[in-house]
C-alpha atoms as a printed R data frame, in Angstrom:
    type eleno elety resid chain resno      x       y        z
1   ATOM     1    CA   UNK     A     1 94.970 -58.041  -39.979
2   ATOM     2    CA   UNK     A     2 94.410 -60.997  -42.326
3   ATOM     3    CA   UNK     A     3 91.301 -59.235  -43.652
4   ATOM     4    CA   UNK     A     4 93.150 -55.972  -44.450
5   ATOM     5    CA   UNK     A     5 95.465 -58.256  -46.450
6   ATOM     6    CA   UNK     A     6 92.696 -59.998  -48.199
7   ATOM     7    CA   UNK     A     7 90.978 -56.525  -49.386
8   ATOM     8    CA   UNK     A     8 94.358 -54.828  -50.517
9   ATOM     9    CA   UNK     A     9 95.465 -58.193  -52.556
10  ATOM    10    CA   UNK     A    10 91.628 -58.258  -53.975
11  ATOM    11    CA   UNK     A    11 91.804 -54.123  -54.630
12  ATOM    12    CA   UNK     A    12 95.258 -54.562  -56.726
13  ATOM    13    CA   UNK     A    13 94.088 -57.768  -58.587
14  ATOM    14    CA   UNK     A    14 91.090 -56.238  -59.609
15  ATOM    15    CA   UNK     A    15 92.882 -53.153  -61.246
16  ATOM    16    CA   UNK     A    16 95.948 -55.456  -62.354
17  ATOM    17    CA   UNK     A    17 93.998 -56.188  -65.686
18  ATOM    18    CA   UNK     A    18 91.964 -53.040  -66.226
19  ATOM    19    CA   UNK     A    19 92.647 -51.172  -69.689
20  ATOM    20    CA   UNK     A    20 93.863 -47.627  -69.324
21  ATOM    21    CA   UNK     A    21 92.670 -44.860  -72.393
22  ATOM    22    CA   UNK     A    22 92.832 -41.974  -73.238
23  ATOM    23    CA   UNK     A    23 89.076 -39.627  -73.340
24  ATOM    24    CA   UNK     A    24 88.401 -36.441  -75.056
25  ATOM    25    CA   UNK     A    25 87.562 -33.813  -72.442
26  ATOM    26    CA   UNK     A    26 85.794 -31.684  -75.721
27  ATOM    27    CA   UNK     A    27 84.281 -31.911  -79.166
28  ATOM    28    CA   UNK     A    28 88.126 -30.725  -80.904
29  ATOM    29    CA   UNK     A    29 89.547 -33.664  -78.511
30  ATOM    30    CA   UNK     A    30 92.274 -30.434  -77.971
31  ATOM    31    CA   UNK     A    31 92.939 -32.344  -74.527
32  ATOM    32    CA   UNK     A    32 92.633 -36.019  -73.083
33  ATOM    33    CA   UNK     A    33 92.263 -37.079  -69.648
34  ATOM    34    CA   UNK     A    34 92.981 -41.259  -68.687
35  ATOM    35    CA   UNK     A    35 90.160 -43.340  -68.435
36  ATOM    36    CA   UNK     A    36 90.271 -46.822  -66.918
37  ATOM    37    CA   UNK     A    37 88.137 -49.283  -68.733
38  ATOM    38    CA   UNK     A    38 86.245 -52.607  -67.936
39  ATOM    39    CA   UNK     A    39 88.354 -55.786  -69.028
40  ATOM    40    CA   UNK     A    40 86.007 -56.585  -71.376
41  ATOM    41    CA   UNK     A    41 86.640 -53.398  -73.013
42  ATOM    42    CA   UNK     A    42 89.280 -51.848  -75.847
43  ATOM    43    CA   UNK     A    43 90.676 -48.437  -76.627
44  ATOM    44    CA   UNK     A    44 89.217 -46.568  -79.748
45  ATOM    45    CA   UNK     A    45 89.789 -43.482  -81.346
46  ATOM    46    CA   UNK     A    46 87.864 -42.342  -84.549
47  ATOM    47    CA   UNK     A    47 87.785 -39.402  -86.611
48  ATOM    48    CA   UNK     A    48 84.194 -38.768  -87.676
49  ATOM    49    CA   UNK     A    49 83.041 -36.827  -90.845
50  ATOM    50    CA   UNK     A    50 79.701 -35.295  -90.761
51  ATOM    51    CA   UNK     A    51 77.244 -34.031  -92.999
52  ATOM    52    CA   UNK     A    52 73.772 -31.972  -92.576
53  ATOM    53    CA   UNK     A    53 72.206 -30.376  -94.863
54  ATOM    54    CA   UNK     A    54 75.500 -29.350  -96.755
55  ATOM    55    CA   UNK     A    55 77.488 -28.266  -94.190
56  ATOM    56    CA   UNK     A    56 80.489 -30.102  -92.915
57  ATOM    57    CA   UNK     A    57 81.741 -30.326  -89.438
58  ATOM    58    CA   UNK     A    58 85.174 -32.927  -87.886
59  ATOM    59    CA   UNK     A    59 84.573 -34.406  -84.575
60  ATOM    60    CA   UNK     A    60 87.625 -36.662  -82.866
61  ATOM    61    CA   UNK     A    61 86.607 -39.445  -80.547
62  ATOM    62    CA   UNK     A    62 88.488 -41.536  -77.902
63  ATOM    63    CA   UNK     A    63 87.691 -43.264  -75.348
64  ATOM    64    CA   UNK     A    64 87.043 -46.993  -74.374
65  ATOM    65    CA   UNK     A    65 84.357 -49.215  -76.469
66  ATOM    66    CA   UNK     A    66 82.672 -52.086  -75.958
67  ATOM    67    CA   UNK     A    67 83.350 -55.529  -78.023
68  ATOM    68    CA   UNK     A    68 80.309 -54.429  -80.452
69  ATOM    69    CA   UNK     A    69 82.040 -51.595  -81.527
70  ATOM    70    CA   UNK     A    70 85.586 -52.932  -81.166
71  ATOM    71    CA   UNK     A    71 85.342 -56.631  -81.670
72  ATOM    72    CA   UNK     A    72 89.357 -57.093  -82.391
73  ATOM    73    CA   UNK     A    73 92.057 -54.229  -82.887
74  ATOM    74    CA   UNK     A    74 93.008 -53.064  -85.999
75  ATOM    75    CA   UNK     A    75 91.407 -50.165  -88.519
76  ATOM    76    CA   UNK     A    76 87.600 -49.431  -89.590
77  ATOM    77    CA   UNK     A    77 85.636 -47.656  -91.805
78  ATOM    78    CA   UNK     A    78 82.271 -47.243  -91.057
79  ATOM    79    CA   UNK     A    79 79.837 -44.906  -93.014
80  ATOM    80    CA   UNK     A    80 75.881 -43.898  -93.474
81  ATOM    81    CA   UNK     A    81 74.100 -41.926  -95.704
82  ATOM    82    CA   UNK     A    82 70.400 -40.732  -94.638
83  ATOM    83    CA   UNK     A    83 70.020 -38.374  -97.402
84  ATOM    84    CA   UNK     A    84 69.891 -35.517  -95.657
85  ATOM    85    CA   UNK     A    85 73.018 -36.229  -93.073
86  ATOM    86    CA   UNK     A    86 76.070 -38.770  -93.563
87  ATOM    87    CA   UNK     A    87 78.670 -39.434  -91.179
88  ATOM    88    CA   UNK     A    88 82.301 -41.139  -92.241
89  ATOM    89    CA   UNK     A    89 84.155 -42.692  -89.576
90  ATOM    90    CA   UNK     A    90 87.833 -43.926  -89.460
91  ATOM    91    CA   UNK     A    91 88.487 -45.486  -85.847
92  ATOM    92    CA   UNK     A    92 91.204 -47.773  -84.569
93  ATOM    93    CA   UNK     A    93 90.845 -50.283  -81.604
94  ATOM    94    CA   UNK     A    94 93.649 -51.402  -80.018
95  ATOM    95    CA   UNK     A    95 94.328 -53.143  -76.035
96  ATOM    96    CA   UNK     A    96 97.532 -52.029  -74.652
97  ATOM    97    CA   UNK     A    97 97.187 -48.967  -72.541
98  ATOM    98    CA   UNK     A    98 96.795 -45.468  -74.153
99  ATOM    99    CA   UNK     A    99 97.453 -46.662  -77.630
100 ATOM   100    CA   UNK     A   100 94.432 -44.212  -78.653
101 ATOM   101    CA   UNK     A   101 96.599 -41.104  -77.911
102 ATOM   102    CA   UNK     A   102 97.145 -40.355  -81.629
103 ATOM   103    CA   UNK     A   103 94.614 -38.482  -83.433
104 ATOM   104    CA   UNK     A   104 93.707 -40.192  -86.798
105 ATOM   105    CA   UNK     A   105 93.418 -38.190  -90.054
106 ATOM   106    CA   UNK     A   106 90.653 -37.526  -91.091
107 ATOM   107    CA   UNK     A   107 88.596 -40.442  -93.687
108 ATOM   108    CA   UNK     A   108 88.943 -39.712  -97.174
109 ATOM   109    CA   UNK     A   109 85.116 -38.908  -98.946
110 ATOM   110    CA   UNK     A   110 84.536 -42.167 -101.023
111 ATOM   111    CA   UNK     A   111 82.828 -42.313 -103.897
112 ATOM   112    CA   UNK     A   112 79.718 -44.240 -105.019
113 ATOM   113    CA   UNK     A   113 79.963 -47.621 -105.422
114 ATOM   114    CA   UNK     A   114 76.890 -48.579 -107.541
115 ATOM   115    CA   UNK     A   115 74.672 -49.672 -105.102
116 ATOM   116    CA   UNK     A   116 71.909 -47.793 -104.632
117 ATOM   117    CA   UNK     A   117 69.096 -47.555 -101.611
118 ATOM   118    CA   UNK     A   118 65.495 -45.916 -102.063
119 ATOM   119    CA   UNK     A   119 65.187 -43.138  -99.328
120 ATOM   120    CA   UNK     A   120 61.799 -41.810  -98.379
121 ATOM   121    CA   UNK     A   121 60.695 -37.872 -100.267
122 ATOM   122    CA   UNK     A   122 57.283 -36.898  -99.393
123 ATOM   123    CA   UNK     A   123 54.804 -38.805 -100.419
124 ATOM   124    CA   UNK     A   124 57.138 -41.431 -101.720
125 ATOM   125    CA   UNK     A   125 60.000 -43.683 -101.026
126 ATOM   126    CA   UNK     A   126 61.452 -44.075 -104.244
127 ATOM   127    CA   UNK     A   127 63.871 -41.542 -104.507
128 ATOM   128    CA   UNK     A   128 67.351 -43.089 -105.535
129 ATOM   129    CA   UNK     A   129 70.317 -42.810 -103.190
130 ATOM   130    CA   UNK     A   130 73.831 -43.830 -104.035
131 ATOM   131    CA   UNK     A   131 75.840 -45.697 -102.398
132 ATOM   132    CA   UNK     A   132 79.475 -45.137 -101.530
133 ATOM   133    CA   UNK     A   133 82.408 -46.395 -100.599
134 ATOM   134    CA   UNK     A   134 82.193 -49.388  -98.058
135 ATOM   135    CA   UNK     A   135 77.951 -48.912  -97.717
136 ATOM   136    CA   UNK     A   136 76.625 -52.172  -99.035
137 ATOM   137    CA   UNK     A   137 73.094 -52.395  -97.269
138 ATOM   138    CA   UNK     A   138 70.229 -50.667  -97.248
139 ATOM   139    CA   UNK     A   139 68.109 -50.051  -93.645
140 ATOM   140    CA   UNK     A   140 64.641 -49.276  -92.553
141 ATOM   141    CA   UNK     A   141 63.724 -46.882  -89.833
142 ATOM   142    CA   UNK     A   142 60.477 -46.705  -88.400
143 ATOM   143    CA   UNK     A   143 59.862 -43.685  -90.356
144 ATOM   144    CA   UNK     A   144 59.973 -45.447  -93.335
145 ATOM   145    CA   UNK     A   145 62.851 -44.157  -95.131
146 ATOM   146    CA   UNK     A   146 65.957 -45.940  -96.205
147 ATOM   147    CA   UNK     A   147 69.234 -45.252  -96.371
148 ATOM   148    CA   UNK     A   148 73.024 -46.925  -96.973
149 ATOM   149    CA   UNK     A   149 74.902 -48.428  -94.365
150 ATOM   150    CA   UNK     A   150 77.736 -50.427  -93.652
């Protein structure tokens, strides 16, 4: 009997501090399910803006992220520019359970900032690209090629 109430008191602590968020079931997000997360974890949702090769598609993402991606709560901006694709994010962290149930707008384009990154045209990579918004460094795939990034 005593071991029965040992398991059920460990079962209910275990789950007393686990996050509860809300995941998109499809690409649209047009329905969430609950998700319970690791304690370790936050809620995030994010509307992402995506180029390739001119055309223009919205994707909606929540779910739980890790500390890397949500290291405190509050609102972000992320953004990268390859050249040929860019993706604009706006995503929100927050830790009290399903605070991601609102969709956010979508990120305004920015414009260029006056930085500017080399990115990699055959046979050379010195073809200017310019920065915008919040980009402020340059990277280095393993291709070769550079591109902005925040």
């Amino acid at each position: 009997m005593k071991l029965t109430v040992l398991i059920v008191i460990w079962a209910l602590s275990s789950t007393a501090g686990a996050l509860q968020c809300q995941t998109c079931i499809d690409e649209k997000c047009s329905s969430t399910v609950p998700l319970t997360c690791t304690s370790e974890m936050m809620c995030v949702t994010a509307t992402i803006l995506a180029t390739s090769s001119r055309t223009k598609g919205k994707q909606i993402y929540k779910a739980c992220a890790s500390s890397s991606l949500c290291p405190s709560t509050g609102s972000q901006t992320f953004s990268i520019d390859l050249g040929v694709r860019r993706a604009l994010t706006s995503a929100t962290c927050c830790n009290m359970d399903n605070c991601n149930s609102k969709t956010l707008a979508a990120p305004t384009p920015q414009s260029h900032n006056g930085r500017q990154c080399n990115i990699c045209s055959t046979p050379l990579c010195n073809t200017p690209l310019q920065c915008q918004g919040v980009e402020d460094q340059c990277i280095q795939s393993i291709s070769q090629s550079f591109s902005c990034i925040l």
